[in-house]
Kinemage of the C-alpha trace (Angstrom):
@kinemage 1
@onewidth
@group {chain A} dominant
@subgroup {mainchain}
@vectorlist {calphas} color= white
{ca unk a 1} P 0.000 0.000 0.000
{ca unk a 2} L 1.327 3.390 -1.249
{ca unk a 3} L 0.510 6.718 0.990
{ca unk a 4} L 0.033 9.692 -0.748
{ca unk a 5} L -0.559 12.943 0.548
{ca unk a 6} L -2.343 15.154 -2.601
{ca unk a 7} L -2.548 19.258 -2.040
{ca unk a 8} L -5.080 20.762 -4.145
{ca unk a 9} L -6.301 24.242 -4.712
{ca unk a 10} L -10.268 23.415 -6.170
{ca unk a 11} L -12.098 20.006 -7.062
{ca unk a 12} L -10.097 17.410 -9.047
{ca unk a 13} L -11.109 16.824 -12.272
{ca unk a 14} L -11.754 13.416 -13.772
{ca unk a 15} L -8.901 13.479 -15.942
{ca unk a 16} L -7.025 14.703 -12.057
{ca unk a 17} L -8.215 11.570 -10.698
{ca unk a 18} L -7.393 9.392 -13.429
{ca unk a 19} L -3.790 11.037 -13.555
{ca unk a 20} L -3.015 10.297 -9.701
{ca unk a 21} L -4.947 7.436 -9.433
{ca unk a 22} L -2.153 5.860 -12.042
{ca unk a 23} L 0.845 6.944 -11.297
{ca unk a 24} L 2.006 4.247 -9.804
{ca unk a 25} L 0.289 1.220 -11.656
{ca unk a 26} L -2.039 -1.735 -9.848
{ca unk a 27} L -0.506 -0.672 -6.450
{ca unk a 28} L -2.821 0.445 -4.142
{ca unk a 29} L -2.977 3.696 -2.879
{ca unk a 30} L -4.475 5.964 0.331
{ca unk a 31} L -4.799 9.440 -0.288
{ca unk a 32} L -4.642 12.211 2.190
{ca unk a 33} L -6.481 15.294 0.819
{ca unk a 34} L -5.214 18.483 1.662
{ca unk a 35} L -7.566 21.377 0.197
{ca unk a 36} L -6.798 25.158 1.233
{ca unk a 37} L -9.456 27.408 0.569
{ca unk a 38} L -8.994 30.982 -0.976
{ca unk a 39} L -7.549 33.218 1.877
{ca unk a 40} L -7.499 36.678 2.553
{ca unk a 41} L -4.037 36.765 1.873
{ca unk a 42} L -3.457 39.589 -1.148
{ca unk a 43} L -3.022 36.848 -3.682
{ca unk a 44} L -5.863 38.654 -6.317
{ca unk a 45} L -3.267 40.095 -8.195
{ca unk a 46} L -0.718 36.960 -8.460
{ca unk a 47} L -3.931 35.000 -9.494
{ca unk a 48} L -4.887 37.870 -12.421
{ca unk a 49} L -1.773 37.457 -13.570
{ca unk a 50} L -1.206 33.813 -14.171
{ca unk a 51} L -4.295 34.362 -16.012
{ca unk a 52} L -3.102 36.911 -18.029
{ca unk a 53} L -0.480 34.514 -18.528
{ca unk a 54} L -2.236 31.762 -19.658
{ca unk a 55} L -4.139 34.272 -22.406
{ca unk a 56} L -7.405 33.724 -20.044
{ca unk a 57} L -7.860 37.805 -19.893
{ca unk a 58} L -11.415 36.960 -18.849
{ca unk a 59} L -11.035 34.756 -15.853
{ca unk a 60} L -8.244 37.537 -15.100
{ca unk a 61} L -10.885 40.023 -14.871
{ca unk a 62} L -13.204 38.003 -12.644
{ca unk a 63} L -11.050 37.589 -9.897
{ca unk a 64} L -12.462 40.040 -7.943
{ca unk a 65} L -15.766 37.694 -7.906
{ca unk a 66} L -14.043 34.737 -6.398
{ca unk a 67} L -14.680 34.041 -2.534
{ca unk a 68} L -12.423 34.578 -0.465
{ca unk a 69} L -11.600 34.027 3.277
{ca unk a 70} L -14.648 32.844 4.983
{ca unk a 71} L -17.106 32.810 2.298
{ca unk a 72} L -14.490 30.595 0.463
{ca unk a 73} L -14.965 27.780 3.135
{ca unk a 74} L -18.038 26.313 2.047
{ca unk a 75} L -16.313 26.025 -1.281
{ca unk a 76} L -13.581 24.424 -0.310
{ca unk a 77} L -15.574 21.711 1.629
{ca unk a 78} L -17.932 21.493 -1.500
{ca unk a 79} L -14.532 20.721 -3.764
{ca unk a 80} L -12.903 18.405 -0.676
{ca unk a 81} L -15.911 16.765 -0.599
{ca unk a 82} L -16.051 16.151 -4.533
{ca unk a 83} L -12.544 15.378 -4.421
{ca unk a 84} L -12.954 12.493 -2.417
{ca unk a 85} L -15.668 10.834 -3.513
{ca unk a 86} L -13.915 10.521 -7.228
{ca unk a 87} L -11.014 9.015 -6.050
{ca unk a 88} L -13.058 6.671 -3.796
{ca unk a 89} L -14.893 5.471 -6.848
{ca unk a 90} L -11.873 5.149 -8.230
{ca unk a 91} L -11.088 2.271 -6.355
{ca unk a 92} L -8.254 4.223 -4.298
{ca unk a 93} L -9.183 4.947 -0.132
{ca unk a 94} L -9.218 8.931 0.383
{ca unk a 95} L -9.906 10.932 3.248
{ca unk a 96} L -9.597 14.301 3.366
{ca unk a 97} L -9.491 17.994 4.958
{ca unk a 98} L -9.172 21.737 4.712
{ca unk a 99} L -6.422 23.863 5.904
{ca unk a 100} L -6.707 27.000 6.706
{ca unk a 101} L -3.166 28.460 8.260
{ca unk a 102} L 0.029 27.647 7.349
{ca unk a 103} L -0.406 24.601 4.500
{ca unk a 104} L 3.140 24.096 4.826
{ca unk a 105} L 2.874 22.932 8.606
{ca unk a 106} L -0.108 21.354 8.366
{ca unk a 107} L 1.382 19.367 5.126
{ca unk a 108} L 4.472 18.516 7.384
{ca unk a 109} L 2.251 17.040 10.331
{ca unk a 110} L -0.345 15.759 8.149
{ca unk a 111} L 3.067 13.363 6.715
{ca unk a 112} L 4.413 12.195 9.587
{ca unk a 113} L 0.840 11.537 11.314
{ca unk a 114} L 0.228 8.741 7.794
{ca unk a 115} L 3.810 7.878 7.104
{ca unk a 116} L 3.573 9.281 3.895
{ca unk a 117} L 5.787 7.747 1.268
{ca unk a 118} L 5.046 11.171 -1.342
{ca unk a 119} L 3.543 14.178 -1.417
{ca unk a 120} L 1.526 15.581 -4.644
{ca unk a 121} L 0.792 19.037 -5.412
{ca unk a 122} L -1.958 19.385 -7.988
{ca unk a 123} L -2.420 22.817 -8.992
{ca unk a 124} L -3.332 25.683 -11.792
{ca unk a 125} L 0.101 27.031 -12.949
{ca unk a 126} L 1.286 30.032 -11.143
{ca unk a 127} L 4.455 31.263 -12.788
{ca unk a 128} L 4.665 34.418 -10.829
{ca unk a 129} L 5.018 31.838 -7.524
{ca unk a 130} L 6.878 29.289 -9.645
{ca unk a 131} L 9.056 31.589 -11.177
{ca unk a 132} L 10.757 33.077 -7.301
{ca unk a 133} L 10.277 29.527 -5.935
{ca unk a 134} L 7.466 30.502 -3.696
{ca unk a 135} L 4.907 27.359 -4.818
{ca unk a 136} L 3.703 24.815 -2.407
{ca unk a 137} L 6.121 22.287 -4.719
{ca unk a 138} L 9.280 24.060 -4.233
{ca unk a 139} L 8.695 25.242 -0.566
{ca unk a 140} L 7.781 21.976 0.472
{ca unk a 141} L 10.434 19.848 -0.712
{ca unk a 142} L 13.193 21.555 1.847
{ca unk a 143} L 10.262 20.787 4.615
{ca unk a 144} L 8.580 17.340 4.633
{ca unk a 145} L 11.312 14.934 4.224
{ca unk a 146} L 9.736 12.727 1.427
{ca unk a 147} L 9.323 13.322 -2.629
{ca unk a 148} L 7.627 15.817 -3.966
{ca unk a 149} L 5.623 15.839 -7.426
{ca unk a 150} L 4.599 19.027 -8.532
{ca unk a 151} L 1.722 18.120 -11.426
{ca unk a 152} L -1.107 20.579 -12.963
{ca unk a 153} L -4.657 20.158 -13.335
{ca unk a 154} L -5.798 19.138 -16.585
{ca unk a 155} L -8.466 21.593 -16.571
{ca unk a 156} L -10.514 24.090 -14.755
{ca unk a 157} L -13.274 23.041 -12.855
């Protein structure tokens, strides 16, 4: 049995599920969900611009709709909860939760409570984040003492 712990931004897609549920063959896998919700951290702007980016001038100019802080914690237990019951028709076991402070921390404890043989990040791209080394990936690989595999969503939900 292979223990994965899988940070994610919104609800997996079914191509997301597919993808993770396969990386590593017929071995079977438990996932640990890890979904943080929009924050009131002054992230608007980084967002607009990997939109921009990605040529998506529209959803650029929408972020000001999004939810963020506490309305954003329904959402976020809406896209948990969706998250979880793909991969558990998947065949894989999942359980799941949101974090709210420091997703760093929490990822650390959350790997040595399951023994956790990888971590996954699954997210959008976000160059500006990417680009300085300020991503989940890249941060957490000097913090949780196991592999790191930084893939992006197929699509947007």
């Amino acid at each position: 049995m292979f223990t994965s712990v899988l940070m994610i931004e919104k609800a997996l897609t079914s191509a997301d599920v597919e993808f993770v549920t396969t990386l590593h063959g017929d071995e079977p896998v438990t996932f640990h969900v890890l979904l943080q919700p929009r924050g009131e951290q002054a992230d608007r702007l980084l967002r607009a611009i990997d939109d921009l980016a990605m040529g998506a001038i529209d959803e650029a100019a929408r972020e000001g709709e999004t939810p963020e802080g506490e309305a954003a914690k329904s959402e976020g237990q809406r896209a948990l909860d969706v998250s979880l019951q793909a991969l558990r028709a998947s065949g894989s076991t999942a359980e799941g939760r949101l974090i709210e402070d420091h997703p760093l921390d929490a990822l650390k404890g959350v790997v040595e409570e399951v023994g956790a043989d990888e971590v996954i990040v699954l997210t959008d791209p976000h160059y500006v984040e990417e680009f300085f080394h300020r991503d989940w990936a890249s941060r957490a690989r000097h913090k949780v003492g196991v592999p790191v595999l930084k893939l992006f969503s197929h699509s947007k939900v």
